[in-house]
N, C-alpha and C positions, 0 to 999 in steps of 0.2 A: 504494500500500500504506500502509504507516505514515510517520507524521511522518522515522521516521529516515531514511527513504528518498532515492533521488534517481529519476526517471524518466531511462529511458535511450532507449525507444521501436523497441525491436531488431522486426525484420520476421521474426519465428523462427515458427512454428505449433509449439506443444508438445498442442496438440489438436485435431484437424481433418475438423470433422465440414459437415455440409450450412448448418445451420443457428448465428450467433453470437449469443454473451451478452453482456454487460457487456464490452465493451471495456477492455481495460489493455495494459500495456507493461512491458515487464523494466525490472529499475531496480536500483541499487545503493546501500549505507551508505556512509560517509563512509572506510570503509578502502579503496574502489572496487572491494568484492567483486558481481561482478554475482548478482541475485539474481530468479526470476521470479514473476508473481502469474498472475490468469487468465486462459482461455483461453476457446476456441470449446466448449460445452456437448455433450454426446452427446442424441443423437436416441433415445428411446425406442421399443422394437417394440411391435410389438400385444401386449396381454396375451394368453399362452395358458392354456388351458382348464386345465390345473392347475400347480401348485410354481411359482406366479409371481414367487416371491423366488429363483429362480436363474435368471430370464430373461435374456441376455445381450442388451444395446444393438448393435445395427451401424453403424457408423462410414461415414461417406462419406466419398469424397476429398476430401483436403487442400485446403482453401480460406479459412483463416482465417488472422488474426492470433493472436498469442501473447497471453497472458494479463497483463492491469494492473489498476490497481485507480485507484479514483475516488477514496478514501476521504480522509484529512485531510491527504495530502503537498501540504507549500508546493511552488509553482512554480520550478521551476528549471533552469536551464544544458543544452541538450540536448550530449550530445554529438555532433560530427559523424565521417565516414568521416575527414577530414584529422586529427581529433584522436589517434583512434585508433591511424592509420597513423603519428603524432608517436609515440605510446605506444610501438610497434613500435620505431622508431628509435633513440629513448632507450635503450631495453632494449637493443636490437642494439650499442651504442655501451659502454654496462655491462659485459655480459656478452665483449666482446671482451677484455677485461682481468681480471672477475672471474666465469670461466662457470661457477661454481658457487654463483652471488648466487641462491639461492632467490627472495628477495622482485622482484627483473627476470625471473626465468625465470615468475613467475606474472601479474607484470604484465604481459608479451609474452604468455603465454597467454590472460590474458581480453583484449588487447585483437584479438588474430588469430580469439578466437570471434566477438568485435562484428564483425568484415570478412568471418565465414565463410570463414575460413580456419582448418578445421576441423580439416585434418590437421597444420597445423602448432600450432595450442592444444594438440591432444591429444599431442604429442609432447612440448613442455612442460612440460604438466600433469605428464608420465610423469616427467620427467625432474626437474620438483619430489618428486615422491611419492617418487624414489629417495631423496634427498637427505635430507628429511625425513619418513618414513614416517605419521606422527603430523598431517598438518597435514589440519585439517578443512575450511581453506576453499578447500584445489585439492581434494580432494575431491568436494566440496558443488560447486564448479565446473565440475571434470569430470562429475561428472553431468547437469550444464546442459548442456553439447556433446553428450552421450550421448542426450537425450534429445532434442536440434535433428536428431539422425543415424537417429532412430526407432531407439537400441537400450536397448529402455526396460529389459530386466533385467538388463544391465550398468550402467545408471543406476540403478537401486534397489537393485545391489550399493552403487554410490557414494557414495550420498545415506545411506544406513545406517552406511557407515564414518564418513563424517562425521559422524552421531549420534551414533558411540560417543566420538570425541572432543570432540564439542561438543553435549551431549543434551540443551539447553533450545533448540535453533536452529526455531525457529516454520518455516522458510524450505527447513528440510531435511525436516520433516514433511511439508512442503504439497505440496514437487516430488515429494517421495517418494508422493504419495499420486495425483498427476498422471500420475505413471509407471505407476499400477498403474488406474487410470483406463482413461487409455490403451490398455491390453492387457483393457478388458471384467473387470477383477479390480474390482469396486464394493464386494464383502464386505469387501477388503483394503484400497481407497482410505479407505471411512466412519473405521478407527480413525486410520489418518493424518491426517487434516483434524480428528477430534477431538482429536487430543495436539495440534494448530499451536494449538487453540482454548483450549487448557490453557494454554498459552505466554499470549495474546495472546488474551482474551475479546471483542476488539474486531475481529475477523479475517476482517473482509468477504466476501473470496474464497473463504475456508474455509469457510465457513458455505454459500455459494454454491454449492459443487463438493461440497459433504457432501450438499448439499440435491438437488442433479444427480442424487446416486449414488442417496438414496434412491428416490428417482422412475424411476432405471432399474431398482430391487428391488422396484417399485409397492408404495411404503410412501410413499402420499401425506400421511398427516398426517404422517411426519417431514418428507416433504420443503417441503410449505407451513411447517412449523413454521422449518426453518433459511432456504428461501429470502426468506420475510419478514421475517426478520431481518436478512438480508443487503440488504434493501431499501433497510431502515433505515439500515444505515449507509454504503451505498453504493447509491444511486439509479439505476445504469444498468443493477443485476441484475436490472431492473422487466423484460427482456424472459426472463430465465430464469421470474421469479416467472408468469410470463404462459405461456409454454409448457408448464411443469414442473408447476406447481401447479394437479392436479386437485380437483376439491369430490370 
């Protein structure tokens, strides 16, 4: 994704169709909020014989990786499953003494989503959100596990709360717009990926997954117009630009 990023390289499908795009990987900022970029692209149906802007994409099974981005992030530090399960410990070790430490109950949560251990993040996450109602980034998290569990409008409940406390987050648009992807919603994904672009006119994946959406509405000159931009800034959406982008 962006410079401020970190790659994390998590094995999640947040989209999971026959055919993959641009390769990317979840990654996190420097607060080690985990945060996701793109995924595996939807498969377009045939056009039918009329109202081709409400044709709905059909998804094939799950078979992809989750969604990264190529674009300008330095190389760095993977995390491993041992780190993770360190993260855990820490936390476990905290919280015996201060089990109301928000910031260990969230860091135990995103590192038990890294291990897929889903039900115990999401109890966490639950039990951050008591504490402090208001926090955007177990939120914006918990919608990341929601959408690893394919419960994608309990996830764009998520990702929305988090908006309202945190409304410039490029990162809550984009998932938000993944999630609505997801569920064949393309009308609703397009204004998502364009507020992330509003954030961040540099927003490779965004432009990539906007350009997806368009092409499953058979609005090919949008969708040539954003996937070759996305090319541009990120060179491995050459196989979306290739699939997607009809003459």
């Amino acid at each position: 994704m962006q410079t401020t990023l970190r790659r994390l390289g998590l094995a999640v499908s947040l989209l999971a169709f026959t055919t993959q795009c641009a390769t990317t990987s979840e990654t996190e900022n420097p607060n080690n909020r985990a945060l996701p970029t793109t995924a595996a692209p939807v498969t377009a149906a045939p056009a039918p014989a009329a109202d081709a802007t409400t044709a709905a994409v059909t998804p094939a099974p799950e078979a992809t990786a989750p969604p990264t981005a190529a674009s300008a992030a330095p190389a760095e530090k993977r995390l491993t499953a041992a780190d993770y399960k360190a993260q855990v410990k820490s936390a476990d070790i905290r919280l015996k003494t201060m089990p109301k430490d928000s910031k260990a109950l969230l860091r135990r949560a995103k590192a038990h989503s890294q291990l897929k251990n889903y039900t115990l993040a999401m109890a966490d996450y639950n039990a951050v959100l008591k504490l402090e109602p208001t926090n955007a980034e177990a939120y914006f998290n918990r919608g990341l596990t929601r959408l690893r569990l394919d419960q994608y409008t309990p996830a764009i409940a998520d990702f929305s709360k988090s908006l309202r406390y945190n409304p410039n987050d490029k990162e809550a648009f984009f998932s938000r717009g993944v999630a609505r992807l997801q569920m064949a919603n393309y009308r609703g994904a397009i204004p998502d990926f364009t507020r992330a672009l509003a954030v961040d006119s540099l927003y490779a994946d965004a432009y990539e997954y906007r350009g997806i959406s368009y092409a499953s509405l058979y609005k090919p000159k949008e969708a040539r117009r954003d996937l070759e931009k996305a090319v541009k800034l990120n060179p491995a959406a050459a196989k979306s630009l290739r699939k997607y982008a009809k003459n």
